[in-house]
N, C-alpha and C positions, 0 to 999 in steps of 0.2 A: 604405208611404210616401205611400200617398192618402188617410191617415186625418188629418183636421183638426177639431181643438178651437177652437169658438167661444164666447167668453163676451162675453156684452156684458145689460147689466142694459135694457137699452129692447128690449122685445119686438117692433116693429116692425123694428128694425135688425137684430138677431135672427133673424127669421123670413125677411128679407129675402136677408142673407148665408146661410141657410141652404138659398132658394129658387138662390142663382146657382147655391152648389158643387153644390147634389147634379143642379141640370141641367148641371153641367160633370163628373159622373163622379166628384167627391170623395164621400168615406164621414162623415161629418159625426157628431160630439159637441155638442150644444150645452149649455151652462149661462149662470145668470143671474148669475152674482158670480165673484169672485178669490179667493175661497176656496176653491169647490168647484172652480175651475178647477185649481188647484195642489193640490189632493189629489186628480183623475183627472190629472194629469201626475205626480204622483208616483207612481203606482198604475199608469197604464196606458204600459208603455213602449212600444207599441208606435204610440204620436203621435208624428209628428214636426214636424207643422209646427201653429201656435194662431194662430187671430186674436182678441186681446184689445181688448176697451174699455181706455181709456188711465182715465175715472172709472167705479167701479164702488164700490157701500158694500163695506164690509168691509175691504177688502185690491182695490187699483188694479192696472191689468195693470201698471205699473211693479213694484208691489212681487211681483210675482209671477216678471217677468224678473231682480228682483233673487237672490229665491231659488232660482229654476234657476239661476242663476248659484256660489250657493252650497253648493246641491248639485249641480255641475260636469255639470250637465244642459244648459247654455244653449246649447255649442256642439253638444250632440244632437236640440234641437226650435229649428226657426226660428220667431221668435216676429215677427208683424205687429203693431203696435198700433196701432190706429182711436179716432182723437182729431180734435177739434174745434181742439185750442190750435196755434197756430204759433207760428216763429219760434223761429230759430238756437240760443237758451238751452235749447227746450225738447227739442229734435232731439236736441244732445248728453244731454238728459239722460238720454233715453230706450235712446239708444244706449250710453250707459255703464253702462244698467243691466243691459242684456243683449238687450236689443230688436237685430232683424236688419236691420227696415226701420219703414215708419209708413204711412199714410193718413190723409188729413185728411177728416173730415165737412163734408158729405156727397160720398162716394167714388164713384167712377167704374168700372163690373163691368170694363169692358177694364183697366183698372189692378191692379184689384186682384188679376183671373184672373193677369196678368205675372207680378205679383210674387208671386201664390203656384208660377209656372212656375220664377222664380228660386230659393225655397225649396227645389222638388224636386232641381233640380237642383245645389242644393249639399249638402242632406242625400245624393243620388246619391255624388257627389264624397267625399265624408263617406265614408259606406260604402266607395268603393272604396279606397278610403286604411289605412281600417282591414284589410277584405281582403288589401292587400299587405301590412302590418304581417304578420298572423296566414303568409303564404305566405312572407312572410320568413324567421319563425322557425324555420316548418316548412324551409323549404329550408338552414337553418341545420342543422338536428337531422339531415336526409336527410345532410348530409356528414359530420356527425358519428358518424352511428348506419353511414355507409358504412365509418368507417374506425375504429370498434367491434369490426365484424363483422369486417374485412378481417383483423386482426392476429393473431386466434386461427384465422381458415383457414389463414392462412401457414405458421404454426406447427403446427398442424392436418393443411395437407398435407407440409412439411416431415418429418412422424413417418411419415406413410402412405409416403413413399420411402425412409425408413430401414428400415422394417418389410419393405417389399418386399424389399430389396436384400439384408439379413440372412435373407429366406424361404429366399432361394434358397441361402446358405451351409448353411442349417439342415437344410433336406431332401438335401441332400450328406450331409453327417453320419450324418441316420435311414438314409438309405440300407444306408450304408457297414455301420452298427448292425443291419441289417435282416439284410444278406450275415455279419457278425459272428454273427448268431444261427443263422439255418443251420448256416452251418458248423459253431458249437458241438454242432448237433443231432447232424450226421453224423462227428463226429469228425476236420473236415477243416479245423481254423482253419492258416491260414498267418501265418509271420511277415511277410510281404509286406502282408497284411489288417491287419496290428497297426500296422505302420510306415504303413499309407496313413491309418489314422483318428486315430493320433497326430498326422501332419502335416496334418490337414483342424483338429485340435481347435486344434492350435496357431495355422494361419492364420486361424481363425476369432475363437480368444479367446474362448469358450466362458463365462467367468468375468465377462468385461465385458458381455456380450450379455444376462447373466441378470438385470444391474443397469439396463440401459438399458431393455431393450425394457417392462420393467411400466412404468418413469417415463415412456415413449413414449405409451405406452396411459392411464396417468393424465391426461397433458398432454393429450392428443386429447379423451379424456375431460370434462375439464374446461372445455376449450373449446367441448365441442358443448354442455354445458350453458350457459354463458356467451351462445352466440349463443340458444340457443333461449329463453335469460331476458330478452335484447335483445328478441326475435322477439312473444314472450308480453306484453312492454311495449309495445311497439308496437302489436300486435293491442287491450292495451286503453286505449291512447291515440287511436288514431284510427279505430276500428271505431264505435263509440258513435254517431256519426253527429250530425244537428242535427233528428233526430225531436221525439218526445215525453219529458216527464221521465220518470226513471227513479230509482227507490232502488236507490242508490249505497251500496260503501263507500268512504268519503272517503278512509282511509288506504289502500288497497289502490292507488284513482286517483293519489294524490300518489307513493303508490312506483311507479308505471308511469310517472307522469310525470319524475321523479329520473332513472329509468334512460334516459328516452330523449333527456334532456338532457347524461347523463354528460359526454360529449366537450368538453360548453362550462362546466361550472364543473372538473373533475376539475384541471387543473393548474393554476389560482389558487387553489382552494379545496378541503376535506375537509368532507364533507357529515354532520352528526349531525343524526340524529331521534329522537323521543320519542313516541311515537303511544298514543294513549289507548287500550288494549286492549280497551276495555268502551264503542267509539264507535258507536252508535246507526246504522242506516242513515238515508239523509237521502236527501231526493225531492229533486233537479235536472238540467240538461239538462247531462248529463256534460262531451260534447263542450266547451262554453264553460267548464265548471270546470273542466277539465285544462289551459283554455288563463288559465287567470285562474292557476292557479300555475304554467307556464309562466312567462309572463310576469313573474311576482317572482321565480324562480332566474335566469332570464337576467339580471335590472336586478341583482340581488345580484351574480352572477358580475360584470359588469358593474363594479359597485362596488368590488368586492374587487381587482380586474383594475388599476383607478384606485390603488389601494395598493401594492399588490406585484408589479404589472410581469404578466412571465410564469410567477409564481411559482417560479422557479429561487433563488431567496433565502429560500423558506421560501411558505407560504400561508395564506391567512385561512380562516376558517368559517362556513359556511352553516346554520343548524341550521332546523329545521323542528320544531312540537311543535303535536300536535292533544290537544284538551280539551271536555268537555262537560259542564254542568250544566243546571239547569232549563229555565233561559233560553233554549240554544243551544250549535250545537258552536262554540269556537273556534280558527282556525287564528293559528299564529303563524309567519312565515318572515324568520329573521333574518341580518344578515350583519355583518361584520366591517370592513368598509367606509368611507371617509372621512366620512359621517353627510351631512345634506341641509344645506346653508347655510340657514338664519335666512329670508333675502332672498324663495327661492325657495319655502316648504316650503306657503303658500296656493297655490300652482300645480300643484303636482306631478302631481294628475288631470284640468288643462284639456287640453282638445282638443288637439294637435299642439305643447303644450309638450315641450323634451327640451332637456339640456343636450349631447344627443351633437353629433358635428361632420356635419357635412351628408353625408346619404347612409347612415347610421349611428340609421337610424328615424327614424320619422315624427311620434311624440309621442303615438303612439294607443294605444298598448298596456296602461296605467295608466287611461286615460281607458274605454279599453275592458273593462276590469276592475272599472272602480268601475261602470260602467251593467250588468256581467254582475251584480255579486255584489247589488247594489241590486233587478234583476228578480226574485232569486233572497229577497226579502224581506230581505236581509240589510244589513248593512252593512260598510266597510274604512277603515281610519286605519290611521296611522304613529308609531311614536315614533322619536324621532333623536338624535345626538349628539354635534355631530363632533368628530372624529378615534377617535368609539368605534362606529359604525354605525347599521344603521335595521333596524327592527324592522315590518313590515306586518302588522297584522290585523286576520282577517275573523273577522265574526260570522253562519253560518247559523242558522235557527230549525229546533228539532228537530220538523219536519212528515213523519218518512216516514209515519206512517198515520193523520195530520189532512188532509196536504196529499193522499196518495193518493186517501183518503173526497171530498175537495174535485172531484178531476181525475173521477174518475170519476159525484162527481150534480152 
């Protein structure tokens, strides 16, 4: 967050702002134009705050705040721009382009140090907004995946007290079978032994016990598989960690991530997927992929949820379908969903936009999506329809052993 991009075409203003930041602690980029300024901002995510020249040949830092703007970057790098022009006409215009603040030439270091203190501390704000987005959802899936697991223990210990309770009828029985067999040895069975194990077979019900207890043991069975496919999704949803990238398989991560969402689309929605069998590994930092489709099953669930209630009247569909050719793997994650209004559909990945009702996210979670898959060389768009749904997808580039050979020289 202490990295800043400076462009400005006069090399004495240049060298100058680049004398304050790096005696203030900043990590400094500098370039001469608005070209190469917006191709190391598209390139390097990890700037978030530019001090641009307002004239510069090429491409002006206006039009540069216009296209972070465009590429839904603008509320991610707080953009200065250092101009000589004044006056009200030109403030707005710089401000509507996507600019956060201005300095007029010749600038003032205490001002402009301020104003890049104000930067940090909204990109700060920034982050931590997103942060509770992403601990949201997580704390969403922790109640979901609690009451996942809860249902098949229930059931689970339910069998284990039935088993128990039947043990003990059972070994009455051998017993009785055990003394039944002696006796036959020595030639001393009584009818007293005949009538006791008749009456033990009948209060037992021998006949029902043979049919329950295997369905007992299948149920149990199948539940401990159930949690431990819960356990095994989770372990590779949130183990991954926010290290270094890693080749990944894509489909393997989207089925980890499906399952540990279960609880929140399962009853508005029926989940089909299609997965490319023959999907390439692909290099990225897992953790933020899992959270980038996260994030389009819950807005689908979401979506769907807007149509058909609690789905007690029936449910929509989610379907998910990964694919690759030359180009690139691509995902597609679709739902069934009232489609995105006309109005809104330029917004959908600005910062802290959300149609939900206050308290109901932050507006970061798309926004945080399009800047993960974008790091990730790629790019995400939407098709929509409404009253037919929306369709998001991404495009990775198939780098696992270009981009491997890359990370490693």
């Amino acid at each position: 967050m202490s990295k800043v991009l400076i462009a400005d075409d006069d090399i004495i203003s240049q060298k100058l702002l680049q004398h304050i930041l790096a005696a203030a602690k900043y990590e400094v980029v500098v370039t001469g134009n608005g070209q190469q300024a917006w191709e190391i901002l598209h390139r390097q995510h990890d700037i978030y705050m530019a001090i641009l020249d307002w004239m510069m040949p090429g491409m002006d830092g206006v039009e540069v705040c216009r296209r972070l703007q465009q590429e839904h970057r603008a509320g991610l790098v707080y953009v200065i721009l250092l101009t000589a022009k004044e006056g009200t006409k030109n403030i707005i215009e710089a401000l509507q382009a996507g600019a956060n603040d201005y300095i007029t030439k010749p600038f003032v270091k205490e001002e402009l140090l301020a104003k890049l203190k104000v930067g940090q501390r909204t990109i700060m704000l920034q982050t931590q907004l997103t942060q509770m987005e992403k601990l949201d959802s997580i704390g969403q899936l922790a109640s979901g995946i609690a009451h996942e697991i809860n249902t098949p223990i229930q059931y689970i210990g339910d069998n284990a007290q039935f088993l128990q309770s039947v043990f003990a009828d059972l070994h009455r029985i051998l017993e009785k079978y055990s003394q039944l067999l002696e006796a036959n040895r020595t030639q001393t069975v009584s009818p007293e032994l005949i009538v006791q194990i008749d009456a033990l077979l009948e209060k037992t019900d021998i006949h029902y016990l043979a049919q329950e207890i295997p369905q007992a043991l299948g149920q149990s069975i199948e539940g401990i598989n159930h949690i431990s496919g819960i356990i095994n999704a989770m372990r590779d949803f949130a183990s991954q960690g926010l290290g270094d990238k890693k080749c990944i398989d894509i489909n393997q991560a989207i089925a980890s991530t499906i399952t540990v969402s279960c609880n929140k689309w399962k009853y508005v929605a029926d989940m089909v997927t299609d997965f490319d069998p023959a999907l390439p590994l692909t290099l990225c930092l897992p953790a933020e992929f899992n959270q980038v489709i996260l994030n389009l099953i819950l807005n689908a669930a979401d979506a769907i949820a807007d149509v058909v209630g609690d789905g007690a009247k029936g449910k929509g569909n989610i379907s998910i379908r990964t694919r690759h050719d030359d180009q690139g793997i691509e995902i597609r994650v679709s739902d069934t969903g009232s489609g995105i209004p006309e109005n809104i559909r330029d917004r959908v990945f600005d910062p802290f936009f959300t149609t939900k009702e206050v308290g109901k996210g932050t507006g970061q979670g798309l926004t945080t999506s399009y800047a993960t898959v974008k790091k990730h060389g790629g790019s995400i768009s939407f098709e929509t329809e409404m009253s037919k749904g929306t369709t998001f997808i991404i495009r990775l580039p198939i780098n696992s052993q270009e981009a491997k050979t890359k990370e490693g020289g």
